[in-house]
C-alpha positions in Angstrom: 7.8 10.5 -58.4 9.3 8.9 -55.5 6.7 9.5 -53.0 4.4 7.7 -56.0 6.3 5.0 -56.0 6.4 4.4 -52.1 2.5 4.8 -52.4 1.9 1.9 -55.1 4.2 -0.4 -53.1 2.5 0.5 -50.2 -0.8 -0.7 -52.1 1.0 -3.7 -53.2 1.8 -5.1 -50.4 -1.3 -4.3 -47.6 -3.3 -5.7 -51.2 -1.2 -8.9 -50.8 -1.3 -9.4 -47.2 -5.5 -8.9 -47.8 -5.3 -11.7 -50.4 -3.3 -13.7 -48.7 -5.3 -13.5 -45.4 -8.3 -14.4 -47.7 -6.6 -17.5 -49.4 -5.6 -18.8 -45.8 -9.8 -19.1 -44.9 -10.9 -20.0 -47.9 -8.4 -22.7 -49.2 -8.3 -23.9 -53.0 -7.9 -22.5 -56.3 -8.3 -18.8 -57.2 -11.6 -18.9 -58.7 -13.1 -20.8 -55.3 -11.5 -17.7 -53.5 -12.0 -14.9 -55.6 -14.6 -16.4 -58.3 -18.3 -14.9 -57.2 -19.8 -18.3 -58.3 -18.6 -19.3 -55.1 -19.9 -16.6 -53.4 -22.7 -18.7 -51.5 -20.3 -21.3 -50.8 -17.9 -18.8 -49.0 -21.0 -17.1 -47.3 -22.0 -20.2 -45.8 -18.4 -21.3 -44.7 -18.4 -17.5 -43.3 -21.8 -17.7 -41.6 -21.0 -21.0 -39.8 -17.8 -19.4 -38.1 -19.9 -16.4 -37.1 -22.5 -18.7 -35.4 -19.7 -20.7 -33.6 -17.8 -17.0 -32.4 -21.5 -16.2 -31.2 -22.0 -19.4 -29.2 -18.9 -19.0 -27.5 -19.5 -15.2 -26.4 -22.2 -16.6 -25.2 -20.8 -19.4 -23.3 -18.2 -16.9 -22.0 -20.8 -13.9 -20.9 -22.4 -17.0 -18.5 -18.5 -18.1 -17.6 -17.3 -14.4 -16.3 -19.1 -14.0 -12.7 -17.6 -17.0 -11.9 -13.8 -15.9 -13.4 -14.4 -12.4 -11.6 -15.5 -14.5 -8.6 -12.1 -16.2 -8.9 -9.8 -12.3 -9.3 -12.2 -11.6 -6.4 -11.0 -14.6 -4.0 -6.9 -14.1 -5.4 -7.2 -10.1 -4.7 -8.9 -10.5 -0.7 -6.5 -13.1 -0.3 -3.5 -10.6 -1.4 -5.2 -8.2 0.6 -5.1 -9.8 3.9 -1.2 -10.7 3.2 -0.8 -7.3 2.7 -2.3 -6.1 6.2 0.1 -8.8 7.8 2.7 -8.2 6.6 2.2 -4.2 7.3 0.9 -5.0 11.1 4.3 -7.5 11.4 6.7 -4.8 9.9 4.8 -2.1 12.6 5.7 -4.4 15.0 9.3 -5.0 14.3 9.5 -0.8 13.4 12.7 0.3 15.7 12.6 3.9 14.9 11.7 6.4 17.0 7.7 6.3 15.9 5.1 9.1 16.3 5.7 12.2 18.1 4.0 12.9 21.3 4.9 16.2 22.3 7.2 18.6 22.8 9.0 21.1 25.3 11.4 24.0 23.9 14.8 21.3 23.5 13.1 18.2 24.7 10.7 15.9 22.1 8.8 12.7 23.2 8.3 10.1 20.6 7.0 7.2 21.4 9.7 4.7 21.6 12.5 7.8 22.2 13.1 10.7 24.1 15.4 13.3 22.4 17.1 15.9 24.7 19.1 18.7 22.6 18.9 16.8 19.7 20.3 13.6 21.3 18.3 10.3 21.1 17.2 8.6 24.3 15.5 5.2 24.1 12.5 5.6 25.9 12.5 2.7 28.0 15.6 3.6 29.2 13.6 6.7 31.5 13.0 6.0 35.0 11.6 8.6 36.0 10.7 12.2 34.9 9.7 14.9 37.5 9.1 18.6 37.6 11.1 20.2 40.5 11.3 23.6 42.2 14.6 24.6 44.6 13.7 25.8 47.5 14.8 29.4 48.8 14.6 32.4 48.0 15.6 33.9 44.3 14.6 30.8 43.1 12.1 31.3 40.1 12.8 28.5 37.7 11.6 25.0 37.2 13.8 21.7 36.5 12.6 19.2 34.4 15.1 15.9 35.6 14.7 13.2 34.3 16.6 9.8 35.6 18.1 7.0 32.8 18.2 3.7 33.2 22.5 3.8 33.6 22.3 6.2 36.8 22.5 9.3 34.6 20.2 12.0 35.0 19.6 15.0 32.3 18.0 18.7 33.4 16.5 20.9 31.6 15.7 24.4 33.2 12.2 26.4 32.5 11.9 30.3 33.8 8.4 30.0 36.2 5.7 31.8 34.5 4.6 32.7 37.4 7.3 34.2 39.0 8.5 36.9 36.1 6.9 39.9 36.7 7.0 41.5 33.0 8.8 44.7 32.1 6.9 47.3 30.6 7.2 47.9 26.6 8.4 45.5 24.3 9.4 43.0 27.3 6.0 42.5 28.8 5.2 41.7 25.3 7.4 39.0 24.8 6.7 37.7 28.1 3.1 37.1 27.2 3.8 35.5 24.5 5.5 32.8 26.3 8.9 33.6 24.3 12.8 34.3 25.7 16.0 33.7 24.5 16.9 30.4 24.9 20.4 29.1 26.5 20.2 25.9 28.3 21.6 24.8 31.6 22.0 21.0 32.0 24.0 18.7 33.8 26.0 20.1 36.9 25.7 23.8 35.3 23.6 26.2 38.3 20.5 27.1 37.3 21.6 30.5 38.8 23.7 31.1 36.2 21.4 30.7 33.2 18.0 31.9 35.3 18.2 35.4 33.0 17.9 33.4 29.9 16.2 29.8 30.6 12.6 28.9 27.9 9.4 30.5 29.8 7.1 27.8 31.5 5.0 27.4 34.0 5.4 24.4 36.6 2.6 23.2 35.6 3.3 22.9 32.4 6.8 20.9 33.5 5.3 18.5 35.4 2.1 17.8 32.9 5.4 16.8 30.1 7.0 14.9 33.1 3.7 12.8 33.5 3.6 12.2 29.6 7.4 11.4 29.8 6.1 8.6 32.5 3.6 7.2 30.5 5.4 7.1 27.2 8.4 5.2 29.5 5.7 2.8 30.5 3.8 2.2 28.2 6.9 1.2 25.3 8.7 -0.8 28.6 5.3 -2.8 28.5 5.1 -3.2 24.8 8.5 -4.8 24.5 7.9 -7.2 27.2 5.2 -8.5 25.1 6.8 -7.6 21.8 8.1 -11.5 21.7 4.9 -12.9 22.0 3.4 -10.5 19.3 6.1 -10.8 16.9 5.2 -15.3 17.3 1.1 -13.9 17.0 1.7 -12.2 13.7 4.5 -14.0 12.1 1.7 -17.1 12.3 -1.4 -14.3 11.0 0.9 -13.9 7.7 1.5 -17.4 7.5 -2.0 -18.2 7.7 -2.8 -16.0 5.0 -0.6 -17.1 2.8 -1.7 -20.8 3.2 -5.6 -20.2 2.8 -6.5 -20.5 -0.5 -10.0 -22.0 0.7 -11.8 -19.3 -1.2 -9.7 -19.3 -4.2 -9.7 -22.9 -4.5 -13.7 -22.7 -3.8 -14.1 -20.2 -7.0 -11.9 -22.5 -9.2 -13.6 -25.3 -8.4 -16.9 -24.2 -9.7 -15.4 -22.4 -12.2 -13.8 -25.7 -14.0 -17.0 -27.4 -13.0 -19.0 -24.6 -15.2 -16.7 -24.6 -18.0 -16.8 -28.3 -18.4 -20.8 -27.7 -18.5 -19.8 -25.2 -21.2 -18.1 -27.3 -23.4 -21.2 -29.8 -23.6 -23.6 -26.9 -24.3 -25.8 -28.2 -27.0 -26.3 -24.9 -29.0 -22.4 -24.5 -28.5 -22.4 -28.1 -29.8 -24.6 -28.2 -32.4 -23.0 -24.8 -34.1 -19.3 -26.4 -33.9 -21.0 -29.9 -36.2 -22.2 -27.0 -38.4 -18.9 -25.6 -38.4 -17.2 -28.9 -39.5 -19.6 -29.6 -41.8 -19.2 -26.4 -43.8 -15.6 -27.5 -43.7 -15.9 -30.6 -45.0 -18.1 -28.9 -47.6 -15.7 -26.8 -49.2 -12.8 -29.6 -49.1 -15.1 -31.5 -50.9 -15.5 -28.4 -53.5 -11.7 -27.3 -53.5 -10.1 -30.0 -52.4 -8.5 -28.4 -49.0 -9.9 -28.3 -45.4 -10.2 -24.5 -44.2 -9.1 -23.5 -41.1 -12.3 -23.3 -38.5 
């Protein structure tokens, strides 16, 4: 019984909100709403809206290449802010930026050199070079490397060329280029970690010195002209924020084509209709319907 009487007031009201939608277009006394000798009279009232909706679908369809032309201008525009402001953030980046390489405890990056897990700014290297004591019962390879405050770090490599492989499981490690690894930096002897040191040839060394070198150079170079970049694409981003050229271009003829619109005769000439089917029907019940 209950769920009836939800269901008839549910029926009630969507049936008044119908009726009332009805009495707001077609204003006036129940029987000019509702009354089917009216029925023409409300067709033609209907009919003249439908012809005005149609011209201005119309007028629209001819309007949107010029509106997408507009989105189009506004979106390239955002787009080239975009790529500014990524190119100037690049710039001003401070980490330690792509990695270039690496060798056992020592990582190149491009603006950092990390050395057992402690940073190095790159541009702080002075030099980098593979070296081989002299004398005998010498088989290992240094990699020093000199720092722009007078230190200097080391890093010790077993010569691949001078182990001569133990039979067994031994000759198999030392093919694969792996040992247990204990460094030996600073003033520590190289003698004293030879046993144990990372397997690599000198070549190898001095081929990671070279890219050490390079790396050192090349980020020295960049922040000399980092200033003068920094200026360059701080004024890019402003300039791309201040050229509205296109966008401006695409309004233009866009308000110039929708004031064409509005004085489109058909659009024009279905709008008098419009008002006279209005008039029309205030004339037969007394109030002016919505258009």
């Amino acid at each position: 019984m209950q769920v009836l009487g939800w269901t008839v007031l549910l029926v009630l009201v969507v049936g008044g909100a119908a009726a009332g939608y009805w009495w707001w277009r077609f204003p006036g006394a129940a029987g000019f709403v509702f009354g089917p000798a009216f029925a023409s009279d409300r067709a033609e009232l209907t009919a003249a809206r439908r012809h005005v909706r149609a011209q201005h679908r119309r007028v629209n369809r001819a309007l949107s290449p010029l509106r997408k032309d507009v989105q189009s201008a506004q979106r390239e525009q955002q787009k080239r802010i975009r790529e500014a402001q990524r190119a100037l953030d690049e710039a001003r980046e401070s980490g330690p930026g792509k990695q270039l390489g690496t060798l056992d405890s020592v990582v190149l990056y491009e603006r950092s050199l990390q050395i057992n897990g402690q940073d190095v700014a790159i541009d702080q290297v002075m030099s980098a070079e593979a070296e081989q004591p002299r004398g005998r019962g010498h088989s290992h390879t240094e990699l020093v490397i000199g720092l722009g405050y007078g230190g200097v770090q080391r890093e010790y490599y077993r010569d691949r060329s001078r182990v001569r492989p133990e039979p067994g499981s031994a000759k198999a490690a030392g093919a694969s280029g792996v040992t247990k690894v204990t460094r030996a930096t600073g003033a520590k002897s190289a003698a004293a970690a030879e046993g144990e040191m990372p397997l690599r040839s000198y070549r190898e060394v001095r081929s990671f010195a070279d890219r050490i070198r390079r790396a050192a150079a090349e980020e020295r170079k960049r922040l000399e002209l980092l200033p003068e970049l920094l200026d360059s694409l701080e004024r890019d981003l402003a300039e791309a924020k201040d050229d509205t050229g296109a966008i401006d271009e695409a309004r233009t003829a866009l308000r110039h084509a929708e004031a064409r619109a509005e004085r489109d005769p058909e659009l024009l000439r279905a709008r008098d209709e419009l008002e006279d089917a209005r008039e029309a029907w205030r004339e037969l019940a007394g109030r002016l319907p919505p258009g």
